[in-house]
N, C-alpha and C positions, 0 to 999 in steps of 0.2 A: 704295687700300684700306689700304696699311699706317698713313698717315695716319690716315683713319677709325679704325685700330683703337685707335692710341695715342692719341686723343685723347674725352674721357669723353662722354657722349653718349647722349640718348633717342631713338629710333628707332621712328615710327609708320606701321603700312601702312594706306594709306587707298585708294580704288576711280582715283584719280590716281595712285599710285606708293607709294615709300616717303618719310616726310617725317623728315630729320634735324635734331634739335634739338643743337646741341652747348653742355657745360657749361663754360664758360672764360670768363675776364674779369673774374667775380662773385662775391660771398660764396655767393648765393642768388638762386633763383630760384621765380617765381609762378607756380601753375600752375591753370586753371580756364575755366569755360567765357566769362568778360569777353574783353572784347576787350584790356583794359589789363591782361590777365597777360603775361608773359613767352614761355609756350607756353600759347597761346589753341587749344582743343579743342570743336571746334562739335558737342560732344553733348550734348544736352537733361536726359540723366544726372546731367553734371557740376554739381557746384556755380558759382557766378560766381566765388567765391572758394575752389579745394576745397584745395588743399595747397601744399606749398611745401617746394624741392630745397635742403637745406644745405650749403655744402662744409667742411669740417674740415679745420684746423691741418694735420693730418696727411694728408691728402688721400684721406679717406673721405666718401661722397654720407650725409647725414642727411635722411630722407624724413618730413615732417610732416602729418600731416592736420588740416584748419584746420574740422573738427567738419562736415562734411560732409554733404549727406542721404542718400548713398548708396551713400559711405564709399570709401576707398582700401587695395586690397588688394597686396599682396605674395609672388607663388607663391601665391593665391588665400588667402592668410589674410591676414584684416584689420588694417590698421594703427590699432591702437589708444594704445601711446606710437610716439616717433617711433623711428625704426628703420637701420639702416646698412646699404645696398644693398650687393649684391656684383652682380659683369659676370657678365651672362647674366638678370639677374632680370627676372621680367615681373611689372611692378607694371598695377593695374587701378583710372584712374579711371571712376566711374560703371560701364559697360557698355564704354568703350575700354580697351585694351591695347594697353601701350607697353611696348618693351622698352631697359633700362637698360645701359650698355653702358660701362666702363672701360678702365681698362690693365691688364695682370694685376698683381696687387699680388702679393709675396712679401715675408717679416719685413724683409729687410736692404734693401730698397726703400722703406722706410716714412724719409720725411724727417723728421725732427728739428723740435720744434715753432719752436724759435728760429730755425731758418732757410728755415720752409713757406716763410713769406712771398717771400721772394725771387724765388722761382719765380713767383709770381702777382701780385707789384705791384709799384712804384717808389715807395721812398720818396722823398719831393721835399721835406715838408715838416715841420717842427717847429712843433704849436699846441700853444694852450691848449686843455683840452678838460676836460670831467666825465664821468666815464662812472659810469655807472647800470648794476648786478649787481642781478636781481629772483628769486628763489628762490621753489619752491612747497613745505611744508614735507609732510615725511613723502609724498613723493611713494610711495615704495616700497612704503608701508602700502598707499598710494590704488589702486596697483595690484593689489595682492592682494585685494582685498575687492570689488570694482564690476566687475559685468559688462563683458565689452571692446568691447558698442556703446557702453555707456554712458561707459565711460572715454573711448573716443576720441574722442566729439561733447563730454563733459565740458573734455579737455585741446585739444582744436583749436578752441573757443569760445575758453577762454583765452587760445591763442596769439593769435587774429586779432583778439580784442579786447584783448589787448596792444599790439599792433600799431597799432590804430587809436588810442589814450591815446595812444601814444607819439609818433605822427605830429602830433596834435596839440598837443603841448607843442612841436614845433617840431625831433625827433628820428626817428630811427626806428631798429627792430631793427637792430644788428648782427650778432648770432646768437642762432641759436635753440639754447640746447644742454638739451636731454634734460625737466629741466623747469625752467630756465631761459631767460630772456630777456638781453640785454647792448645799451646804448642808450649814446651818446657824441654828447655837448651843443658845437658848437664856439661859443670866446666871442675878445672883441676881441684884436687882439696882446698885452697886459698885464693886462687885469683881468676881472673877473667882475664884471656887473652887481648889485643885488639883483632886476632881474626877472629876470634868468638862472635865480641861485637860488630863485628861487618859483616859476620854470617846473617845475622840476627834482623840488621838495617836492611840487610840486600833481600833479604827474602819480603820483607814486609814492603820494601817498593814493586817487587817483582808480582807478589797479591794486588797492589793497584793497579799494574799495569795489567795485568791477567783483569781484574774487575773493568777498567776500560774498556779490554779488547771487548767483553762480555754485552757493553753497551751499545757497540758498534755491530753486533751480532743478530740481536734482539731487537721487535721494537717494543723496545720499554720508553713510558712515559715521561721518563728523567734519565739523566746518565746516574750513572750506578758510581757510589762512595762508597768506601770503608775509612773505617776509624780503628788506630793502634793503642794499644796499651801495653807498657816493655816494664818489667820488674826485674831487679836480681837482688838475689838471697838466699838466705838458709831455708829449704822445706825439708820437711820428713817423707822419704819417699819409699815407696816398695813394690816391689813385684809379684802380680797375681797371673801372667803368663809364663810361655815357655816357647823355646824354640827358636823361629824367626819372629814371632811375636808375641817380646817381652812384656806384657802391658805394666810397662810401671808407669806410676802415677802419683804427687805430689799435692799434699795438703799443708794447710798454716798459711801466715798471716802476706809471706811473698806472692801465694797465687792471689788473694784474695785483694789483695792490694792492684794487680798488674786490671782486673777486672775493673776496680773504681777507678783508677788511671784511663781506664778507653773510656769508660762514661763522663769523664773529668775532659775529652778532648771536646765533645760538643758544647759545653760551658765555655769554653777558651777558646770555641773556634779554631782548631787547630784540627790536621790530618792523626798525629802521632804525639803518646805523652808518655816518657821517659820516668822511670824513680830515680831519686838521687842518686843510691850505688851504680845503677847503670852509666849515670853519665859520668862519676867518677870515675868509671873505668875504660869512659870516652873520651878524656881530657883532651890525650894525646891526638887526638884526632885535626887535624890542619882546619882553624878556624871555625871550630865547633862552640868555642863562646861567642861567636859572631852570628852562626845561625840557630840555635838551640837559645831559647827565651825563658829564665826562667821565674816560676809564677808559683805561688800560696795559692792554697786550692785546700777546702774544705772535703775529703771525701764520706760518702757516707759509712754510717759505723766506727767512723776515726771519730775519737774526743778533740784530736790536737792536731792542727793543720797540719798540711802535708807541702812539701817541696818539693815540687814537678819539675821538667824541664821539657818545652812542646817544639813542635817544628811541623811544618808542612811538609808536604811529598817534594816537594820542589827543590823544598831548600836540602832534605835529606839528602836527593840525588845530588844533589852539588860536591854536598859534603861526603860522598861515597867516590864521585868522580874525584876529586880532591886527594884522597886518600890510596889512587891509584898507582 
């Protein structure tokens, strides 16, 4: 039992026992009524696909509903953004309830984000890698104003067709944070292909265009934006999965960078902001000094300006069409 207790954990009682799910190994986990989730729950309720366990830096559960038909609740109130579990909560998919179950967390117990990792993976390896920061803009507004079914089938459509773009270009979510998405492309030992980079471009136009279609769905108060942030570099990465899902996952100064880069597009007014290596590795691209603008930009935590390079959706798609 002490076991059990210290270790974080969903916990369902079903007419055979109680059935323990424990959370360790992974960034995340799936959860729905498919048989290819994580914690596969055979009620007719559930969604196939209904939400999805995050784990945090810091080692808080982030609970995501992936727009649901009959929604996932929390201490019986609905998860409409994603939401941070505490042990004892009884979250409800569909018509089941499962109880969520931690370690006691106290302030001076909270691990330090530079050295979560430790605790949960093995670094082994140094790649190359791109990682992908996707922002949903004026999220805060979007919550104050839209009903909270309609937010939450609104923002868990998002996520899961985030999710599905991303798999497609050959990536997948790394984390889901708040209304953000974070995606890391791994390339050869030394170089970036140019189909890499059109991998990279094509999905992050293909997120707006999915963020559009979303606008046109819903009646939301504003049409619906995102904002990109595109890094490539060296991270240290490793694997805390197995299977069909490997959870690896990448720390150092490339992710953390691709992060100030999305926040650096609302300063620059700009849709999407590129690091230096990525565009040198977009040279080649037909007329990509003609639409890629490049700008000094201050980001936070950087002592010493940074060289961006921005572009709208617009002009991206040119430059993709271009390139065909």
């Amino acid at each position: 039992m002490d076991n059990l207790a210290k270790t974080p954990h969903l916990l369902l009682d079903t007419a055979k026992g109680k059935r323990y799910f424990p959370l360790v190994g992974r960034n995340y986990w799936t959860i729905g009524r498919g048989r290819d989730n994580d914690f596969a729950i055979g009620d007719h309720c559930i969604s196939r696909n209904h939400a999805i366990l995050q784990s945090t830096e810091t080692g808080d559960f982030l609970l995501i509903d992936l727009g649901s038909r009959n929604g996932t609740f929390v201490n019986d109130r609905r998860v409409s953004i994603p939401v941070t579990l505490k042990s004892g909560d009884k979250v409800t998919f569909g018509k089941t309830d499962v109880g969520f179950y931690g370690p006691p967390r106290h302030r001076n117990d909270i691990t330090p984000p530079e050295l979560a990792d430790r605790d949960t993976m093995v670094l082994h390896e140094r790649r190359l890698t791109s990682v992908m920061v996707v922002d949903m803009r004026n999220f805060t507004s979007l919550t104050r104003q839209l009903d909270e079914e309609i937010l939450s089938s609104l923002i868990g459509n998002w996520f899961r067709q985030s999710g599905e773009i991303i798999r497609n270009a050959g990536s997948w979510v790394d984390k889901y944070i708040g209304d953000a998405v974070m995606a890391i492309w791994f390339h050869g030992e030394n170089e970036v292909t140019q189909g890499d980079v059109m991998q990279i471009f094509q999905a992050v136009c293909d997120l707006n265009q999915m963020t559009k279609q979303l606008s046109e769905e819903y009646p939301v108060p504003f049409e619906l934006k995102i904002g990109a942030g595109i890094n490539t570099g060296y991270a240290m990465v490793g694997n805390t999965g197995s299977g069909d899902h490997p959870d690896y996952t990448a720390i150092g100064d490339t992710v953390n960078a691709a992060f100030r880069l999305e926040s650096a597009t609302k300063e620059l007014g700009l849709d999407v902001a590129i690091g230096e290596d990525t565009y040198l590795y977009s040279v080649d691209f037909k007329d990509i000094d003609q639409l890629f603008s490049q700008y000094t930009v201050k980001l936070k935590g950087y002592e010493q300006p940074t060289i961006t390079y921005g572009i709208t959706f617009q002009e991206l798609e040119k430059l993709l069409i271009n390139h065909q």
